[in-house]
gemmi code that builds the backbone of each chain (N, CA, C; Angstrom):
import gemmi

chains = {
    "A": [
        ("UNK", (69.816, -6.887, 7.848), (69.089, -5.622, 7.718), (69.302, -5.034, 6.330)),
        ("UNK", (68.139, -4.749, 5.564), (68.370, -3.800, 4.515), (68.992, -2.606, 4.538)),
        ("UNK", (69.807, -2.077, 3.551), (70.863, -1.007, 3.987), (69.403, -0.241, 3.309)),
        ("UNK", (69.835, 0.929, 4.613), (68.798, 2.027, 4.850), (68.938, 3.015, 3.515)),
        ("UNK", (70.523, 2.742, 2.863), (70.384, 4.371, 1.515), (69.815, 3.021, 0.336)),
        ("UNK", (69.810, 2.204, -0.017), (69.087, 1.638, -1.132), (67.430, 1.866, -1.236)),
        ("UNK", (66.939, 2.346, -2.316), (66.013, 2.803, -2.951), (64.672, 1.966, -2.722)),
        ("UNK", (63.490, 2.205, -1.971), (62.343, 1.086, -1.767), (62.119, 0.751, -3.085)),
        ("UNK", (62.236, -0.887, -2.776), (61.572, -1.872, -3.542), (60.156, -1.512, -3.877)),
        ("UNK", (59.834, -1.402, -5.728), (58.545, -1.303, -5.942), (57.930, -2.182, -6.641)),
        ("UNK", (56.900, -2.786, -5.802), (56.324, -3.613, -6.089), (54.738, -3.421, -6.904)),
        ("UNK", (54.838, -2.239, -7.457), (52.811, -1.917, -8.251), (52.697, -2.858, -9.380)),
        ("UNK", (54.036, -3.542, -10.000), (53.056, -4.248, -10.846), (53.325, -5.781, -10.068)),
        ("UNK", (52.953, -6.018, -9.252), (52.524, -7.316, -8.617), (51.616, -7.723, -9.066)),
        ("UNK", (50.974, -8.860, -9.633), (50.006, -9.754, -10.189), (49.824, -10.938, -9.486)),
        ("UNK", (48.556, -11.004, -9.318), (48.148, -12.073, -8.338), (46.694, -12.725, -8.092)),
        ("UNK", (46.258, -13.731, -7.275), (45.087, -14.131, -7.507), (45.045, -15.589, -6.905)),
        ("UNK", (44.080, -15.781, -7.133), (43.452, -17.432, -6.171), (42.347, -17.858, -6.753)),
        ("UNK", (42.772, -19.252, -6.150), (41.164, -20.206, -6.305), (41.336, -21.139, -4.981)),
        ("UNK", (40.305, -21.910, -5.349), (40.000, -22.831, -4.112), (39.385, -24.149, -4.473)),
        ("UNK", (39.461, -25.446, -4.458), (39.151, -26.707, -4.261), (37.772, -26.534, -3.545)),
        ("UNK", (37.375, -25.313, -2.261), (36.196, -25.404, -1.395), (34.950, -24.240, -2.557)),
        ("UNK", (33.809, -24.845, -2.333), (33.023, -24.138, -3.284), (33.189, -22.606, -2.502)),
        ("UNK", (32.348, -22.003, -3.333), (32.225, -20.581, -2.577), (30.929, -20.581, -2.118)),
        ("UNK", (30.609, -19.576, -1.278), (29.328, -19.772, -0.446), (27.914, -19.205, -0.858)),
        ("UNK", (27.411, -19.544, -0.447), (25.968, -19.724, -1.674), (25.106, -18.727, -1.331)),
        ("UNK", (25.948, -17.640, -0.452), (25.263, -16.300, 0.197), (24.768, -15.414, -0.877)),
        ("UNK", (24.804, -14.167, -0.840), (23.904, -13.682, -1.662), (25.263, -12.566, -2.055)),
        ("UNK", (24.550, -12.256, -2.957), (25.690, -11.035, -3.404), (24.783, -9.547, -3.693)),
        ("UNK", (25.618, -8.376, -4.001), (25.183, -7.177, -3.941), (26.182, -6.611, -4.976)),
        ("UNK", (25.241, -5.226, -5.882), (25.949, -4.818, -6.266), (25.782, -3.669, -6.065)),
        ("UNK", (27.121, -2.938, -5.962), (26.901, -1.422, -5.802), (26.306, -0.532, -6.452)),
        ("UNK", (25.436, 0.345, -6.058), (24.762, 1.238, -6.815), (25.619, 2.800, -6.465)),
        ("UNK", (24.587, 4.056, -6.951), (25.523, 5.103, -6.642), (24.737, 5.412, -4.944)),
        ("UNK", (25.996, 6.515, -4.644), (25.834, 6.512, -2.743), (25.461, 5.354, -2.054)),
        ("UNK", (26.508, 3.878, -2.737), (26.413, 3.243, -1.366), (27.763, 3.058, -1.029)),
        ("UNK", (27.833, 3.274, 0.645), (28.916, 2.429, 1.575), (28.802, 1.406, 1.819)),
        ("UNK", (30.024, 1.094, 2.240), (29.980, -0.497, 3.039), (28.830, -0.544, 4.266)),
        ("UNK", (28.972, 0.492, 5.025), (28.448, 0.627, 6.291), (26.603, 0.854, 5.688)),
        ("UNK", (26.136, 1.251, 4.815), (25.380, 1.380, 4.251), (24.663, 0.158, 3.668)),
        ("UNK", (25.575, -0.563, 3.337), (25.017, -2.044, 2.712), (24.930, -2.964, 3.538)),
        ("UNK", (26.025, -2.871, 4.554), (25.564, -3.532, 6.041), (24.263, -3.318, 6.632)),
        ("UNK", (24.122, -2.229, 6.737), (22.721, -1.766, 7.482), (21.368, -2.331, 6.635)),
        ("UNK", (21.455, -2.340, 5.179), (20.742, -2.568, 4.677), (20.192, -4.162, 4.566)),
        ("UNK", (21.406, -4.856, 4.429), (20.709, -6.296, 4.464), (21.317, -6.911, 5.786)),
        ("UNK", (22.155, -6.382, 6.620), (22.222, -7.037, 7.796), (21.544, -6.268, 9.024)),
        ("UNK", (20.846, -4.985, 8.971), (20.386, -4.085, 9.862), (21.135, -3.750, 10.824)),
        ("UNK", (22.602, -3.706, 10.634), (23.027, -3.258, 11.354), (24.595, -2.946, 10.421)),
        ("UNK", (25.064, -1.869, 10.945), (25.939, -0.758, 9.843), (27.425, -1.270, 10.255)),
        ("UNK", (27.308, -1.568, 11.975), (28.135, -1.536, 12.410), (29.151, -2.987, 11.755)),
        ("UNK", (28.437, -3.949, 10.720), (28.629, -5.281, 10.410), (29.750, -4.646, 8.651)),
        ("UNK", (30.084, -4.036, 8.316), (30.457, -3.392, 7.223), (31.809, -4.308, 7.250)),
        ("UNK", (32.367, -4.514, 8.402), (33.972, -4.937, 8.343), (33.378, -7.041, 7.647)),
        ("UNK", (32.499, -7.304, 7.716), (32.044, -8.679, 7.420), (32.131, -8.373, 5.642)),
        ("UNK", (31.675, -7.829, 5.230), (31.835, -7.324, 3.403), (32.971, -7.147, 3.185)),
        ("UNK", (33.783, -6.600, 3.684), (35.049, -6.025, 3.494), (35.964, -7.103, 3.879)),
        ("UNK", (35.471, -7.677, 4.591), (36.937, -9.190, 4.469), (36.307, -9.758, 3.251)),
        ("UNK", (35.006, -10.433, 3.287), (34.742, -10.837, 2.358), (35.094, -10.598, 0.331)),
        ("UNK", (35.323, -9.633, 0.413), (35.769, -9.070, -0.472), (36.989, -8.020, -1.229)),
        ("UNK", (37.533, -8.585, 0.057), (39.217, -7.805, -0.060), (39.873, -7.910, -1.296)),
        ("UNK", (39.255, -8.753, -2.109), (40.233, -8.940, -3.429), (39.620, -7.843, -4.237)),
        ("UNK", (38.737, -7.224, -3.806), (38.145, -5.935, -4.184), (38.189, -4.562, -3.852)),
        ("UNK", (37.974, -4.679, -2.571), (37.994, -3.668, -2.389), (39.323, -3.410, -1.363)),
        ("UNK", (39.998, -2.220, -2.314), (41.233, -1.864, -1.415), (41.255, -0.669, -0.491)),
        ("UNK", (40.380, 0.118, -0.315), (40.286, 0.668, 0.533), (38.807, 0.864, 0.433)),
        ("UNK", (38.579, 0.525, 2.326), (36.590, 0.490, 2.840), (36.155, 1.335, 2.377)),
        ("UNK", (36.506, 2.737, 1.918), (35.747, 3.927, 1.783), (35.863, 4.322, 0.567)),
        ("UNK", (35.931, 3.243, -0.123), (35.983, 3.747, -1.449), (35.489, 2.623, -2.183)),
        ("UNK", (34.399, 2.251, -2.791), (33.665, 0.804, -3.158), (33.436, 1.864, -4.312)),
        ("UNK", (32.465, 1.049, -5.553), (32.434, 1.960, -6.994), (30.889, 1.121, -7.420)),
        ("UNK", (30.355, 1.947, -8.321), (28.957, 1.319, -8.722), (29.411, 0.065, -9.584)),
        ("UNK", (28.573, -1.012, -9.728), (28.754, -1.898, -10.353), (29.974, -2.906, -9.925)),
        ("UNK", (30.116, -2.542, -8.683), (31.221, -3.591, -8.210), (29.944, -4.858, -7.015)),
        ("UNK", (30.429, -6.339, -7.782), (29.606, -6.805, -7.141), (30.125, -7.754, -5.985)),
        ("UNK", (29.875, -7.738, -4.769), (29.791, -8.146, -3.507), (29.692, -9.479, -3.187)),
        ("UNK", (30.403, -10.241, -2.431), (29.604, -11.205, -1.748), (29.262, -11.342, -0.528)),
        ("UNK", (28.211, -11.709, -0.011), (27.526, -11.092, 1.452), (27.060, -12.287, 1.847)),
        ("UNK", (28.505, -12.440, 2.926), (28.516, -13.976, 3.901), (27.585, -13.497, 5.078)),
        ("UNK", (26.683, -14.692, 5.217), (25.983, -14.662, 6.386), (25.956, -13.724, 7.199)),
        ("UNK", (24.808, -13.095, 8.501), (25.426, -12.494, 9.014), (25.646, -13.598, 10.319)),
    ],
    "B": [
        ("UNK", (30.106, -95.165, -17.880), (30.814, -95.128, -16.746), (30.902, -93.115, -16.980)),
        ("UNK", (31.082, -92.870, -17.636), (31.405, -91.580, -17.585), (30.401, -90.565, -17.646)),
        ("UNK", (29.044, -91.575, -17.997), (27.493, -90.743, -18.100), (27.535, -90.821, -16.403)),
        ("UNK", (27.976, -92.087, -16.092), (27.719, -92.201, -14.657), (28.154, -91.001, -13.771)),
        ("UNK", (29.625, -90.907, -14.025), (30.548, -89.854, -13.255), (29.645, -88.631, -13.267)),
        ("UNK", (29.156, -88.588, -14.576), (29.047, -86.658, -14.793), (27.695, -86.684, -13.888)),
        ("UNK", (26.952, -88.073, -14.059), (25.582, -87.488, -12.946), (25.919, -87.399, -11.370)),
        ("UNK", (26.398, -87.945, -10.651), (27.473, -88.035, -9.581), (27.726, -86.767, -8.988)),
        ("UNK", (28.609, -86.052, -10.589), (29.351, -85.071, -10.071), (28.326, -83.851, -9.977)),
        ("UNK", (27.208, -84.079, -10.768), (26.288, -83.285, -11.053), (25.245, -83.030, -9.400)),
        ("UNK", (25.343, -84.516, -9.259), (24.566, -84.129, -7.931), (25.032, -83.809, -6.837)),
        ("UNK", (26.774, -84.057, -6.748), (27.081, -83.171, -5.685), (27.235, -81.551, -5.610)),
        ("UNK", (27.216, -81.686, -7.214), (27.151, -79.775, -7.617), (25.571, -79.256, -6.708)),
        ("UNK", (24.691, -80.102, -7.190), (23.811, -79.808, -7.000), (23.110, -79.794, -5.208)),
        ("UNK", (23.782, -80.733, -4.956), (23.695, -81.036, -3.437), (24.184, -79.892, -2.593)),
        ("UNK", (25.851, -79.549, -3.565), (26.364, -78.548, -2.567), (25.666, -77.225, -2.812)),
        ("UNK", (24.808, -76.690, -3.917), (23.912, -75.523, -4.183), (22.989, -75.361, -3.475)),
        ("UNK", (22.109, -76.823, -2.710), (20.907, -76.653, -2.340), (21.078, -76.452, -0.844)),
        ("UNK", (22.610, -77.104, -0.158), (23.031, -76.960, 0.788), (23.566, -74.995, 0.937)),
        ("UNK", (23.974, -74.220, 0.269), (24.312, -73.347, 0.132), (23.107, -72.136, 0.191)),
        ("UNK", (21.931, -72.917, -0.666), (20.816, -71.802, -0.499), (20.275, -72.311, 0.908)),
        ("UNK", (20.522, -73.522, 1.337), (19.480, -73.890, 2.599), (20.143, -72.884, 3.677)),
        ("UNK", (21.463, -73.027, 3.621), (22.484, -72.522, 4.676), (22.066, -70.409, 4.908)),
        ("UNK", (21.655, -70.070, 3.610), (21.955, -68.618, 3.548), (20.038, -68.612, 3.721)),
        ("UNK", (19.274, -69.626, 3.947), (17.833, -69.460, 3.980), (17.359, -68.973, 5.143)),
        ("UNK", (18.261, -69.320, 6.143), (18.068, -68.987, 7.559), (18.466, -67.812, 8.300)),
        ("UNK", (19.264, -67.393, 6.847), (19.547, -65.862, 7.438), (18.958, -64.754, 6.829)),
        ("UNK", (18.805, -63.430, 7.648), (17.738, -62.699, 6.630), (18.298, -62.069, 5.502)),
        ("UNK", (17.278, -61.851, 4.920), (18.144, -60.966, 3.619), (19.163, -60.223, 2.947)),
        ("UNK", (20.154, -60.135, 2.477), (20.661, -59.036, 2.741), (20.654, -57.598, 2.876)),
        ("UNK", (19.549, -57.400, 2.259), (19.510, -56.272, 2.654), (19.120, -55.355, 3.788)),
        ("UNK", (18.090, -56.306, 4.575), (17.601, -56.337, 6.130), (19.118, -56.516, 6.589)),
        ("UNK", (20.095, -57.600, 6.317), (21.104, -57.492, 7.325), (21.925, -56.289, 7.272)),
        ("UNK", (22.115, -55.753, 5.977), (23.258, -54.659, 5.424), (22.551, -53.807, 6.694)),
        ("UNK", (20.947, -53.280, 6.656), (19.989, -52.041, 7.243), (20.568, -52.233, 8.295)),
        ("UNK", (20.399, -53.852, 9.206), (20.925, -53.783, 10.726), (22.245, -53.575, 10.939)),
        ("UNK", (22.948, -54.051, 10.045), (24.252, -53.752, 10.682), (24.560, -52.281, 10.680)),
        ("UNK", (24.208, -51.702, 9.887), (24.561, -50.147, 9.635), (23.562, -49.675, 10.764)),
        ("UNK", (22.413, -49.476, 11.074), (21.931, -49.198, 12.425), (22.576, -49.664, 13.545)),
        ("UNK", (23.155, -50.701, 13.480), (23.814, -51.179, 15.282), (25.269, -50.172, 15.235)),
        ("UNK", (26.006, -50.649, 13.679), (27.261, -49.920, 14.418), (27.659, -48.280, 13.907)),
        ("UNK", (26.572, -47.837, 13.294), (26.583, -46.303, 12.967), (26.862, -45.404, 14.254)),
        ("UNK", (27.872, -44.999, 14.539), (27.531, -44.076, 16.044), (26.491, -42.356, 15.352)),
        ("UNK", (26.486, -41.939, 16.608), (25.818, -41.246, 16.596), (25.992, -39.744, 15.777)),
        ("UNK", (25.826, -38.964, 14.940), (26.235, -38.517, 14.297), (27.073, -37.156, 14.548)),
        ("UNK", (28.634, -37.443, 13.899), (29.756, -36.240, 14.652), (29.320, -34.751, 14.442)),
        ("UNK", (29.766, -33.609, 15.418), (29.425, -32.620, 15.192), (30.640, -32.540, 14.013)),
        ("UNK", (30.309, -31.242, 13.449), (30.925, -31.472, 12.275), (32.313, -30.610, 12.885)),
        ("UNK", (33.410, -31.085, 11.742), (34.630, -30.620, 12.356), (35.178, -29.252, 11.944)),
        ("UNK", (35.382, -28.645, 13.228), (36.025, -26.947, 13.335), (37.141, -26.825, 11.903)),
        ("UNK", (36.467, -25.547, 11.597), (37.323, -25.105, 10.865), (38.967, -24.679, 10.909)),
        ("UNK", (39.902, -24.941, 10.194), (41.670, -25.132, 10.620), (42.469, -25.076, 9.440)),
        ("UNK", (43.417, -23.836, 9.428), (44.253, -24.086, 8.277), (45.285, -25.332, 8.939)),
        ("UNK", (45.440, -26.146, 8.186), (46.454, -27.068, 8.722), (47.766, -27.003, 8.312)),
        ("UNK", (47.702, -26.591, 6.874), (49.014, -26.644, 5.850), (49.640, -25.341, 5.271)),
        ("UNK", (50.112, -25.140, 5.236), (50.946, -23.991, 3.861), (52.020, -24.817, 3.617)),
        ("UNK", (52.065, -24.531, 2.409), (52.914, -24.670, 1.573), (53.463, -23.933, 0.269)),
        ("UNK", (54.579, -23.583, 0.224), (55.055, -22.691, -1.137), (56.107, -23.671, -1.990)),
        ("UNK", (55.387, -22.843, -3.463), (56.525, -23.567, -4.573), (55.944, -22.769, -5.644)),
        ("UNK", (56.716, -23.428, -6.514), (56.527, -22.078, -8.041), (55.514, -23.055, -9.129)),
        ("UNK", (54.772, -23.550, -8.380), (53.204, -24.461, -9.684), (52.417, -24.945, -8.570)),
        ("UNK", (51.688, -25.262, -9.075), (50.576, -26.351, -8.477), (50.051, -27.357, -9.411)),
        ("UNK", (49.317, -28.491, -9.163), (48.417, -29.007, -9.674), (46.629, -28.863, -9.937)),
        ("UNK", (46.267, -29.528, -10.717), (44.766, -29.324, -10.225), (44.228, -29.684, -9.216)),
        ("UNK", (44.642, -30.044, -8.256), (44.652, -30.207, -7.012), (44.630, -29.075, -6.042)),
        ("UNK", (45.036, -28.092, -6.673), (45.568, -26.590, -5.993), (47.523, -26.838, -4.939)),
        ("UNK", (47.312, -28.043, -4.891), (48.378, -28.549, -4.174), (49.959, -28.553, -4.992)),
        ("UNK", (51.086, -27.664, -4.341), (52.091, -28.077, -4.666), (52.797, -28.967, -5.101)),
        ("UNK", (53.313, -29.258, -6.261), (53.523, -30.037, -6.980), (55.310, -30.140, -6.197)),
        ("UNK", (56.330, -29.486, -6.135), (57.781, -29.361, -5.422), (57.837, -27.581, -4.266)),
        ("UNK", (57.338, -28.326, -3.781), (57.402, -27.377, -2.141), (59.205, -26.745, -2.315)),
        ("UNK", (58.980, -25.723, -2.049), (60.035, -24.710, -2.215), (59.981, -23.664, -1.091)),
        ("UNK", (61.159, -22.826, -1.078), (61.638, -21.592, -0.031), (62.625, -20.926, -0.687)),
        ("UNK", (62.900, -21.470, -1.867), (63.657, -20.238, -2.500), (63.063, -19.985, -4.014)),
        ("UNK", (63.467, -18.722, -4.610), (62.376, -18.533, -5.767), (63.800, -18.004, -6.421)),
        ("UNK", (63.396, -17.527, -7.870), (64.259, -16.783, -8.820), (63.282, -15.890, -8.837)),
        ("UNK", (63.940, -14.236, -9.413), (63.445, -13.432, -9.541), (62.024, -13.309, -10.602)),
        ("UNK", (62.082, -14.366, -11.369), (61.369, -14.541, -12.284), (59.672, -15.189, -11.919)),
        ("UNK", (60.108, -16.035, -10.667), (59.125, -16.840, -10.413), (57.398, -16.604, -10.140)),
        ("UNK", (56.184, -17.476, -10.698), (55.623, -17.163, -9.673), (55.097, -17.969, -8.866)),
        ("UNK", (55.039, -17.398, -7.468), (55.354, -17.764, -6.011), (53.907, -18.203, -5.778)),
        ("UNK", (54.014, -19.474, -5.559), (51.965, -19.851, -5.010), (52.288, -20.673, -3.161)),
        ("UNK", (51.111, -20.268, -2.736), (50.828, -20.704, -1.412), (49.790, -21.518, -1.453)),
        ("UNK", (50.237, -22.427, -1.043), (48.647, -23.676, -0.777), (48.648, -23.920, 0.397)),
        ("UNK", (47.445, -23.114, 0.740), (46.306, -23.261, 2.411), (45.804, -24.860, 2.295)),
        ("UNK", (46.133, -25.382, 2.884), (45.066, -26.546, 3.156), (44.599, -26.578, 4.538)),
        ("UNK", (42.885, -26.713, 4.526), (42.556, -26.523, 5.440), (41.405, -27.656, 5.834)),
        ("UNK", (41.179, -28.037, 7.044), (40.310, -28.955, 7.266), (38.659, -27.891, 7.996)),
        ("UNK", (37.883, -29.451, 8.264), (36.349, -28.716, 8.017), (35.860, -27.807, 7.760)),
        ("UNK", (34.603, -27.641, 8.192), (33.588, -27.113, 7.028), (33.076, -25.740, 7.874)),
        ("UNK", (32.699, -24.910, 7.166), (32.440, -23.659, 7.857), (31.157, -23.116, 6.586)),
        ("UNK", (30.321, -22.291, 6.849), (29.322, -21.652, 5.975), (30.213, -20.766, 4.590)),
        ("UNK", (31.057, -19.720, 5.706), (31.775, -18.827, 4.955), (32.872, -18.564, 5.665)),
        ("UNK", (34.250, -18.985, 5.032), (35.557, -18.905, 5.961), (36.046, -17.737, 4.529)),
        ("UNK", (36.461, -16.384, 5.268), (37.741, -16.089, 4.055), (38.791, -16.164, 4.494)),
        ("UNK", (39.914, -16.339, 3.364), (41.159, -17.086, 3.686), (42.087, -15.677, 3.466)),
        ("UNK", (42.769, -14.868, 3.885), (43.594, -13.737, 3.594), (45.060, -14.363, 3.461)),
        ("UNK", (45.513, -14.242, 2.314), (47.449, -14.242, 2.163), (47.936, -12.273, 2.266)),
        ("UNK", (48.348, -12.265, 3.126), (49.494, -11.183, 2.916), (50.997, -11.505, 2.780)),
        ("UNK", (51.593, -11.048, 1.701), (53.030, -10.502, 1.212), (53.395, -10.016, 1.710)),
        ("UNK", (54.627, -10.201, 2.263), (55.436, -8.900, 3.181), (56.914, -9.079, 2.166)),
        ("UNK", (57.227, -7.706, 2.448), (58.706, -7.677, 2.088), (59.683, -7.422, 3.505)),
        ("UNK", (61.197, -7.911, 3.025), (61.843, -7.900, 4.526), (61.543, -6.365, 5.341)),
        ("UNK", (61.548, -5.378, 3.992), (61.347, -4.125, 4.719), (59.954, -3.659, 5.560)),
        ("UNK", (59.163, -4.899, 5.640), (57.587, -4.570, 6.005), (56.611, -4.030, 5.425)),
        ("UNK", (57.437, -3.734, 3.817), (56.396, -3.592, 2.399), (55.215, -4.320, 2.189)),
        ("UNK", (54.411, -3.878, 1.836), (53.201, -5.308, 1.885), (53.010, -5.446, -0.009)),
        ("UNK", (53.910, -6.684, 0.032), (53.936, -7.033, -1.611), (52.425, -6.722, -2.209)),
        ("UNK", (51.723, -7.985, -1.619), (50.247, -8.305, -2.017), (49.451, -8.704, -1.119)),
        ("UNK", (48.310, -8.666, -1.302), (47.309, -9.050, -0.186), (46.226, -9.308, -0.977)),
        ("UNK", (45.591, -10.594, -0.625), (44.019, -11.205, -1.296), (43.679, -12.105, -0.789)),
        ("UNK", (42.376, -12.558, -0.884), (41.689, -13.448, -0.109), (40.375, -14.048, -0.873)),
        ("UNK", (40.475, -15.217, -0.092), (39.312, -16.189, -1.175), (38.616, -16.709, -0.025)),
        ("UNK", (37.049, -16.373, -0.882), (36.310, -16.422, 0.219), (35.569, -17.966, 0.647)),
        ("UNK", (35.288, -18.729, 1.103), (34.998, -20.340, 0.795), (33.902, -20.807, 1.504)),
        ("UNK", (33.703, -21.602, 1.393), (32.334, -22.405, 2.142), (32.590, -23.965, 2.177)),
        ("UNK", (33.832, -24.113, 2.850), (34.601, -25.952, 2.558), (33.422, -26.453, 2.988)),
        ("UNK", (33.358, -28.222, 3.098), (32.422, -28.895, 3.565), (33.361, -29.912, 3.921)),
        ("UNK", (34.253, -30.124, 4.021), (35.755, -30.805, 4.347), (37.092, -30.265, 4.138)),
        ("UNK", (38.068, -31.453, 4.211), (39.374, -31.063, 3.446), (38.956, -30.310, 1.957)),
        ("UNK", (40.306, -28.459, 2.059), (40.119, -28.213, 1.310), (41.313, -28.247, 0.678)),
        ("UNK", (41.562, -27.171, -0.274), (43.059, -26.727, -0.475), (42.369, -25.321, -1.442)),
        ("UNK", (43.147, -24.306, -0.897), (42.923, -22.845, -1.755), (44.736, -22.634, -2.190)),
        ("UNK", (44.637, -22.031, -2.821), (46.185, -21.494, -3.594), (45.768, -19.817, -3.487)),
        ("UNK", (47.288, -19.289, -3.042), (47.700, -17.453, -3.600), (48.532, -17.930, -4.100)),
        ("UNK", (48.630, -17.121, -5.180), (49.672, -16.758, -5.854), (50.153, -15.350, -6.210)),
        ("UNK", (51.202, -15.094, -6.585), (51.930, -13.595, -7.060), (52.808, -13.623, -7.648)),
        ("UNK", (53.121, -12.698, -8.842), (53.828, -13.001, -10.267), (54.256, -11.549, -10.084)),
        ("UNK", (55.380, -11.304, -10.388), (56.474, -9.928, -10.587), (56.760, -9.634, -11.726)),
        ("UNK", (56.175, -9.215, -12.882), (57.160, -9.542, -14.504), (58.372, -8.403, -14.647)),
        ("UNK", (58.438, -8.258, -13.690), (59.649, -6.767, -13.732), (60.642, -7.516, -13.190)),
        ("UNK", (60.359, -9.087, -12.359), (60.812, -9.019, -11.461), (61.375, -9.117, -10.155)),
        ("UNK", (61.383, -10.005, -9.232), (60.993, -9.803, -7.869), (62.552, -9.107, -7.366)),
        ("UNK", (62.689, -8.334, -6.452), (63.807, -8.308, -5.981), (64.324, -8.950, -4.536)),
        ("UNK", (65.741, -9.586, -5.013), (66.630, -9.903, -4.299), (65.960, -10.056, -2.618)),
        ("UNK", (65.744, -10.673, -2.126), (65.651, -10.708, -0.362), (65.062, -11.560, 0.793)),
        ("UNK", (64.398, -11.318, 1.388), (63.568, -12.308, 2.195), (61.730, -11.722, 2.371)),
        ("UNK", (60.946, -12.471, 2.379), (59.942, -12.343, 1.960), (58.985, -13.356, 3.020)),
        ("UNK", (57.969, -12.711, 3.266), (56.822, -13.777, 4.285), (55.905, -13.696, 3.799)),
        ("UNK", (54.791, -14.893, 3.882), (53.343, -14.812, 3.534), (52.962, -15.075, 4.345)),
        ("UNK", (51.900, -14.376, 5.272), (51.445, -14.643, 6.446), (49.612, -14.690, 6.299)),
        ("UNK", (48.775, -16.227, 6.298), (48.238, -16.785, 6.480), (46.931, -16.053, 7.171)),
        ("UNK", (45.850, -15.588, 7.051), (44.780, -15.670, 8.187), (43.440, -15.878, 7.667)),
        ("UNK", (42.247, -16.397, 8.962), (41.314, -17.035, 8.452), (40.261, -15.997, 9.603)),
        ("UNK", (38.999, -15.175, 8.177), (38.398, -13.950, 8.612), (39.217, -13.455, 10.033)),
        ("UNK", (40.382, -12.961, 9.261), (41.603, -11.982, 10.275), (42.373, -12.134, 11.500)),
        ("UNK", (42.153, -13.731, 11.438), (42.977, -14.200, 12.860), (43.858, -15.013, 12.072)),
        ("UNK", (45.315, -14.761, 12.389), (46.448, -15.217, 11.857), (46.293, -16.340, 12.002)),
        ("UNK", (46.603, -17.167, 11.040), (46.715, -18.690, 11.637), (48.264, -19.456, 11.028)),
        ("UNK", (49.292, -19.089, 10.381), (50.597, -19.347, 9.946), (51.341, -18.017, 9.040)),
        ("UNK", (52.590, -18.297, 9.339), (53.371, -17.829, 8.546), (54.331, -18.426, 7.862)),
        ("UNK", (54.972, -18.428, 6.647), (55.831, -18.977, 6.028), (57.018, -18.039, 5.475)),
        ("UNK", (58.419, -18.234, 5.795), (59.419, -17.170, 4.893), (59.494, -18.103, 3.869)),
        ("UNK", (60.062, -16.826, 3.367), (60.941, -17.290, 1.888), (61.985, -16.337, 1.005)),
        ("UNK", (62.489, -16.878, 0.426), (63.951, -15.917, -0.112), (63.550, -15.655, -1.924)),
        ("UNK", (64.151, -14.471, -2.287), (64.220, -14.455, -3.630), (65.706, -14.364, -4.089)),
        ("UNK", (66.164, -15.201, -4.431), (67.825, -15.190, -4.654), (68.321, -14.462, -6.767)),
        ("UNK", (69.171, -14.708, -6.828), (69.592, -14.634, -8.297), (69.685, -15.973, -8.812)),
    ],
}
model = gemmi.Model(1)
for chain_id, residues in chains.items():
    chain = gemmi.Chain(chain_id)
    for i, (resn, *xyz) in enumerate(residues, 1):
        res = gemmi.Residue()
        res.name, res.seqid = resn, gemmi.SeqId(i, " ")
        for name, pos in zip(("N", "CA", "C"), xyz):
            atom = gemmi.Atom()
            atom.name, atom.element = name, gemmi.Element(name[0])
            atom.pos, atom.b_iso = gemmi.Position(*pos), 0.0
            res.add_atom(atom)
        chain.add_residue(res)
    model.add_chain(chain)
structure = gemmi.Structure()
structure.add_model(model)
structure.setup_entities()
């Protein structure tokens, strides 16, 4: 057990990243404009809003929190 | 005598050539045979195979391979720490999530690569500390679009 009076470990400058041997998928991508959500961009090319959590895995190396996406951040939009 | 020999030898060369094309005359072409044989014993064609992380593995490099070059579980503070997913078949769009944990349930790092295998793959995380890593025990826990599929510990020593 970590002794409870030592000071949390900070980890913000963590650096990190990936690749892959498997291509990436040949879906379509999106880029954010101003006033869009996730749930918003779901609806828009998947017609349905409720599909927002499918972007958001997809793009976790992006976006760190769902409710907060930025213009000019561009997307990739796996199947629905 | 030796004009003699060489015609001799000439006509059994020749004998055994004409015997050789007569022999392969009766069979069909090859390339009609290559067509049939590959039609008789082709089975029928596999569904394609489910998507599966099969592997993790950690060490401090990889190759161009994405694959660990000396598989490791302990690091120096200095190190940086890569995970190689290897995963079998093919999926449209699989994303692959690594989360970092620290022993305290800190979440070092978290990222994910998004893929479209068509077979055996191999993806790599990695994470680099330049401050750093501190002292302890450490997990990367594995999932494929958010269903866990492995975990791996590991230590950061001095």
């Amino acid at each position: 057990m970590p002794d409870a009076k030592q000071p949390k470990a900070d980890f913000s400058d963590v650096e990190g990243g990936s690749s892959s041997t498997a291509p990436a998928p040949s879906g379509r991508s999106y880029t954010v404009v101003k006033g869009d959500s996730l749930s918003k961009i779901a609806k828009h090319l998947y017609g349905d809003a409720q599909k927002w959590r499918k972007i958001y895995e997809a793009n976790r190396d992006q976006i760190k929190n769902p409710d907060l996406i930025y213009p000019g951040q561009t997307f990739t939009i796996p199947d629905a | 005598m030796r004009t003699l020999h060489g015609r001799l030898y000439l006509l059994v060369i020749l004998g055994g050539a004409v015997g050789v094309v007569g022999c392969k005359k009766g069979a069909p072409p090859p390339s009609e045979t290559g067509a049939a044989d590959t039609a008789a014993a082709a089975p029928a064609p596999a569904a394609p195979e489910a998507f599966a992380v099969s592997e993790v593995t950690l060490g401090k490099a990889i190759g161009t391979d994405k694959r660990v070059a000396s598989p490791s579980t302990t690091f120096g503070p200095k190190d940086t720490i890569y995970a190689s997913v290897a995963t079998t078949g093919s999926a449209p769009s699989k994303t692959l999530t690594a989360k970092w944990t620290f022993q305290d349930g800190q979440t070092v790092k978290e990222g994910s690569e998004t893929i479209a295998p068509t077979g055996p793959a191999v993806t790599e995380f990695h994470m680099a500390k330049p401050s750093g890593w501190p002292v302890g025990k450490y997990k990367v826990e594995i999932s494929a679009d958010g269903t866990p599929a492995t975990t791996k510990e590991f230590e950061v020593k001095k």
